[in-house]
N, C-alpha and C positions, 0 to 999 in steps of 0.2 A: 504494500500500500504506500502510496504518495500523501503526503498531506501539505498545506499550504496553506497559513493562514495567520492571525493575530493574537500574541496571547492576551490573555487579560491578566492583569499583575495580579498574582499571587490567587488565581482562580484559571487555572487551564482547561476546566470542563463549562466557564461560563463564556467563553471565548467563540466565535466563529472560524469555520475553517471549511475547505473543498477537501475531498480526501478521494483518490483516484485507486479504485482496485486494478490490477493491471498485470499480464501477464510481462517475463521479460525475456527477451529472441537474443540472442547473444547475437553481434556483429563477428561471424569466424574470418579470424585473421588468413590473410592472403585472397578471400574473396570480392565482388565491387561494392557489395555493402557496408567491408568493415572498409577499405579504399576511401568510399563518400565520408563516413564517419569520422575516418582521421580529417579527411580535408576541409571538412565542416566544424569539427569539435574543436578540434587541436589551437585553432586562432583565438577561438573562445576562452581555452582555456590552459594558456599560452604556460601558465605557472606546471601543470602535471605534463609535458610534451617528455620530459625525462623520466620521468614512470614508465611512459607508454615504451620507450626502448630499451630501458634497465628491468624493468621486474615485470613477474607475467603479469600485465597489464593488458584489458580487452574492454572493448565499449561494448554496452547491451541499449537494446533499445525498448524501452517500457510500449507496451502494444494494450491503451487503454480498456477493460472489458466494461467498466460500471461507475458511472460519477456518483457521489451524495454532498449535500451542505448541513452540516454543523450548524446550526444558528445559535447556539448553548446548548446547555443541557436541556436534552428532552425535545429539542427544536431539531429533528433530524426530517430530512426528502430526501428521496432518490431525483438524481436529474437526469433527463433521458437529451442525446443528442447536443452534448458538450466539449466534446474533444474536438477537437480542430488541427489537425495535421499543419503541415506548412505545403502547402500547396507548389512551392518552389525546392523544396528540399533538393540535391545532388544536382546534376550538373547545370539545370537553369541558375540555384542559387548563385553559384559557384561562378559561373559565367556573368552573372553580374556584378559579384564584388569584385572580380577583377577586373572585369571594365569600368567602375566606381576606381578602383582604387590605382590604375596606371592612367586613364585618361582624365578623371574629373576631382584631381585633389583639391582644387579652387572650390569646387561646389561642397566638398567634407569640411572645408574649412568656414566656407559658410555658413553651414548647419551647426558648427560647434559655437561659431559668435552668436547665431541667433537662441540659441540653447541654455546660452552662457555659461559652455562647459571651459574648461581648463585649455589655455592653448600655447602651453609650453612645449609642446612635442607635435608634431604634426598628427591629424586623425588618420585613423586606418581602419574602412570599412570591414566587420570581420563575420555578419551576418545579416540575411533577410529574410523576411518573412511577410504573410497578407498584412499581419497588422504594422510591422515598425522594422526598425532595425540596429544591431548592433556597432558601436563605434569601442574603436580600443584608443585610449589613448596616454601612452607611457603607460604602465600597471593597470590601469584601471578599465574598467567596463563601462559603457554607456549604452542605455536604450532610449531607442528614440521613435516614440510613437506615429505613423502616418494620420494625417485626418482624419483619411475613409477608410475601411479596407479595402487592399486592394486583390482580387480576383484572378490576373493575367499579370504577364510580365510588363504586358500596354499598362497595364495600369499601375504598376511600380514607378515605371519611366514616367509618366505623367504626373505621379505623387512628386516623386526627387525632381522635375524639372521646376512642377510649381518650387518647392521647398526652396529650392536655389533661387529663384526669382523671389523669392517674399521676401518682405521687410521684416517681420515680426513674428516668432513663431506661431502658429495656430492654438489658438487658446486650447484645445481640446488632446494634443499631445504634448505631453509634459517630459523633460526627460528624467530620466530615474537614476541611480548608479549601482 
């Protein structure tokens, strides 16, 4: 089980939370699935890349069977039709952050002023998805919500093109670290 959620001090069962039952598929090394996993994960999570080649180290990939919300104690639902994949996963993804990140550094570096992330080190696009996307920059992790979601790769490009042309970020995506 997955869980994700908020504690409440010093009362963890009056707390809400999502809590995801879910099988896990092991990524076997030397296959294209553990392949996409390293080249997708690895930028993510830049700090364990020496794991992965020093100790048996193997990615698994959680395959959601059953969502529920927590809403405290005794406030339990099943939610049906919650999980959301990344519609982009393996080589579309992939194929965009590298085009992000060798043709359009001016525009990552736009989105980190509008953001008002840190801009000591340049940003480096290291994930995306319908809804946002990840920036690394120096140590740190940034997510950066899209307005809409977006559906197609059309509509990525069309998210990051506005993004780079606004003045202000879109009130409605926040970034997080």
């Amino acid at each position: 089980m997955l869980s994700a959620g908020r504690r409440a001090r010093g009362r963890g069962c009056a707390s809400s939370r999502a809590v995801n039952a879910a099988g896990a598929c092991a990524c076997v090394a030397g296959n294209t699935a553990n392949r996409g996993c390293r080249r997708t994960l690895l930028p993510l999570l830049s700090r364990v890349a020496g794991f992965y080649q020093v100790h048996d180290f193997d990615f698994w990939r959680l395959e959601p069977v059953r969502w529920r919300f927590i809403g405290g104690f005794g406030a339990i639902h099943w939610l049906d039709q919650v999980a959301l994949g990344n519609p982009f996963a393996g080589e579309a993804e992939l194929s965009m952050v590298e085009h992000m990140n060798s043709d359009h550094a001016s525009a990552l570096a736009h989105y980190v002023e509008l953001a008002g992330l840190p801009t000591h080190t340049p940003a480096q696009l290291v994930g995306i998805d319908a809804e946002g996307f990840h920036l690394r920059i120096g140590q740190s992790l940034y997510w950066l919500n899209f307005p809409t979601s977006c559906n197609s790769p059309l509509d990525v490009r069309q998210a990051l093109v506005s993004l780079a042309r606004a003045v202000v970020w879109p009130t409605d995506g926040q970034a997080s670290a």
